[in-house]
C-alpha positions as CSV (number, residue, x, y, z in Angstrom):
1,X,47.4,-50.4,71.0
2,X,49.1,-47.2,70.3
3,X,47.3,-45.3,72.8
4,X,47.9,-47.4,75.6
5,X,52.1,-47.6,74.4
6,X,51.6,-43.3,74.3
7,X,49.3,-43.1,77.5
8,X,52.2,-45.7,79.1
9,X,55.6,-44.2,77.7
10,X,54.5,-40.8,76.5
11,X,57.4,-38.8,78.0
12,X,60.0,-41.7,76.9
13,X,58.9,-41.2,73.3
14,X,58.9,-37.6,73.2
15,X,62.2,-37.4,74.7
16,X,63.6,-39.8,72.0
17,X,61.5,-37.1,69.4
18,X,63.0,-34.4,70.7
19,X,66.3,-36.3,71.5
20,X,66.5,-36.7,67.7
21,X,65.6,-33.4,66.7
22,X,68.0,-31.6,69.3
23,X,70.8,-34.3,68.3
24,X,70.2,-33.2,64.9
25,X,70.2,-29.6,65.4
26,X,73.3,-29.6,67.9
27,X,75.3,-32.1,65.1
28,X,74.1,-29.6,62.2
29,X,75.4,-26.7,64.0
30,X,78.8,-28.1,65.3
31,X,79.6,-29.1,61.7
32,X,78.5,-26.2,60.1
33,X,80.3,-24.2,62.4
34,X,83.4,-26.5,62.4
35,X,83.4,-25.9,58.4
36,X,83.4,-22.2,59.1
37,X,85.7,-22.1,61.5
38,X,88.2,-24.2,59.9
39,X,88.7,-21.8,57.2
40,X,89.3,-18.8,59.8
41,X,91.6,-20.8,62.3
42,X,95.3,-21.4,61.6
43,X,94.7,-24.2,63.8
44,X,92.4,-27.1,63.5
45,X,91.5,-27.9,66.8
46,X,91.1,-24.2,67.8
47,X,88.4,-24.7,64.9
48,X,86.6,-27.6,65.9
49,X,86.6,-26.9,70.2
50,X,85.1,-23.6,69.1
51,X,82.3,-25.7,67.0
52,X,81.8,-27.1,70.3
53,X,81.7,-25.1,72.7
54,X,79.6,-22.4,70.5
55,X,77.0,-25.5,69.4
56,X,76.6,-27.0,73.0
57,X,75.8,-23.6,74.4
58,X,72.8,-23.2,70.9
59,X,71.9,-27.2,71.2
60,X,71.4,-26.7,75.3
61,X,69.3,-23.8,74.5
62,X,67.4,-25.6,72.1
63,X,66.6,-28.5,74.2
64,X,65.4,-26.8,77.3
65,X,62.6,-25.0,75.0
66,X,61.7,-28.1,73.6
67,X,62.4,-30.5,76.5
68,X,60.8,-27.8,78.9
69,X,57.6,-27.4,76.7
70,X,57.4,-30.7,74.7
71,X,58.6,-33.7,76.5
72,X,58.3,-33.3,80.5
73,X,55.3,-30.3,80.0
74,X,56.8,-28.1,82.8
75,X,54.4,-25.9,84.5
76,X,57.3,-23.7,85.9
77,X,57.4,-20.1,84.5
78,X,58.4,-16.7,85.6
79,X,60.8,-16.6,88.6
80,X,60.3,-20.6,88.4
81,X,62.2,-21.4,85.1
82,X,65.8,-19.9,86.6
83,X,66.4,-22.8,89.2
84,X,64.7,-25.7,86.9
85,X,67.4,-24.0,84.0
86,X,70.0,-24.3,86.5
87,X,69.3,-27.9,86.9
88,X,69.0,-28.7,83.0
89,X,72.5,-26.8,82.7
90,X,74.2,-28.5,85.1
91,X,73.0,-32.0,83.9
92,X,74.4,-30.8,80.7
93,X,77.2,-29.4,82.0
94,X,78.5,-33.5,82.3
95,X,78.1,-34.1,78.7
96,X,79.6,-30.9,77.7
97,X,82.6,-31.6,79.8
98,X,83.0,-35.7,78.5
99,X,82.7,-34.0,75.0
100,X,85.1,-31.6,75.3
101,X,87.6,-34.2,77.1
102,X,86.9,-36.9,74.8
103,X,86.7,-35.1,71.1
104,X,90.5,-33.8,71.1
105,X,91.6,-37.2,72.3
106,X,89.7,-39.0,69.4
107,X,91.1,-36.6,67.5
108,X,94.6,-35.9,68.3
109,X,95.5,-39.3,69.8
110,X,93.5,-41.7,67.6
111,X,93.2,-39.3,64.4
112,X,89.9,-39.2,63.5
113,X,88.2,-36.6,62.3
114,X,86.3,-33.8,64.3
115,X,83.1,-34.5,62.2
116,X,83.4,-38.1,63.1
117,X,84.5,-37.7,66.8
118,X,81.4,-35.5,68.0
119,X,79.2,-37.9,66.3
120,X,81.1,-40.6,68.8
121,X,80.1,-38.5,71.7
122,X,76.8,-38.8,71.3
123,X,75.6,-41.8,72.7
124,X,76.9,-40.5,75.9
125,X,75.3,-37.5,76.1
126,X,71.6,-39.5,74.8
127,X,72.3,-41.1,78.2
128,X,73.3,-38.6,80.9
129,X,70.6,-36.6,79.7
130,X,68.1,-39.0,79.8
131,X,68.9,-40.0,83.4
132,X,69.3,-36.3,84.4
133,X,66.8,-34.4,83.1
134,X,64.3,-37.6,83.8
135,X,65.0,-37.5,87.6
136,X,66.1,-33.9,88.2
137,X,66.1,-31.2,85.7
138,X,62.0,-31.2,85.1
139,X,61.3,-33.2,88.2
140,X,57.9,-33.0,89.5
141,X,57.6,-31.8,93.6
142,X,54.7,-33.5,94.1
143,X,55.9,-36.6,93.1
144,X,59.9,-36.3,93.3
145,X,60.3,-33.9,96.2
């Protein structure tokens, strides 16, 4: 039974392993960083948008190795990997910009705190990512030209 699930929705579950590990490694980052930063920063959201913006660009890193190697097995290398990056970056690039629109606004407007807020973002960014990097960052010419 658990070889036919695998054999059937292989790719699904590791993107959901490697969802999880990247979700936890992008979170870790952004709230160490936000601690950091909050003690250097006179202001606090200068603090937390730079946790942000520094642990999107290490989390979006992090997940094309993995997603790239682990979850969709992408034969592309040399030359190859620049446009499939391109397209993992640019599906990312959504997320990054509903995370940077949304955080300040759950912060600011409905005061809850920057810890709190990027954990609200996330089930957005499970989404998008899912449905982008599925269908067009790792997609397969032979069978999704």
């Amino acid at each position: 039974m658990t070889r036919e699930l695998f054999a059937r929705h292989g790719v699904k579950i590791r993107f959901v392993l490697v969802g999880v590990w990247n979700t936890v490694f992008g979170y870790g980052v952004y709230v160490a960083l936000d601690w950091l930063f909050e003690r250097f920063f006179a202001h606090r959201a200068v603090a937390y948008m730079s946790a942000a913006v520094l642990s999107n660009i290490l989390a979006i890193l992090n997940a094309y190795i993995f997603h790239k190697y682990i979850t969709f097995r992408s034969e592309a290398r040399g030359w190859a990997m620049i446009p499939e990056f391109f397209r993992f970056f640019s599906t990312y690039l959504v997320s990054i910009v509903v995370g940077l629109v949304s955080l300040p606004i759950f912060v600011e407007v409905f005061g809850i705190d920057p810890k709190i807020a990027g954990a609200l973002v996330m089930p957005v960014t499970v989404l998008v990512s899912w449905l982008g990097h599925s269908r067009f960052s790792f997609r397969n010419e032979k069978t999704h030209p």
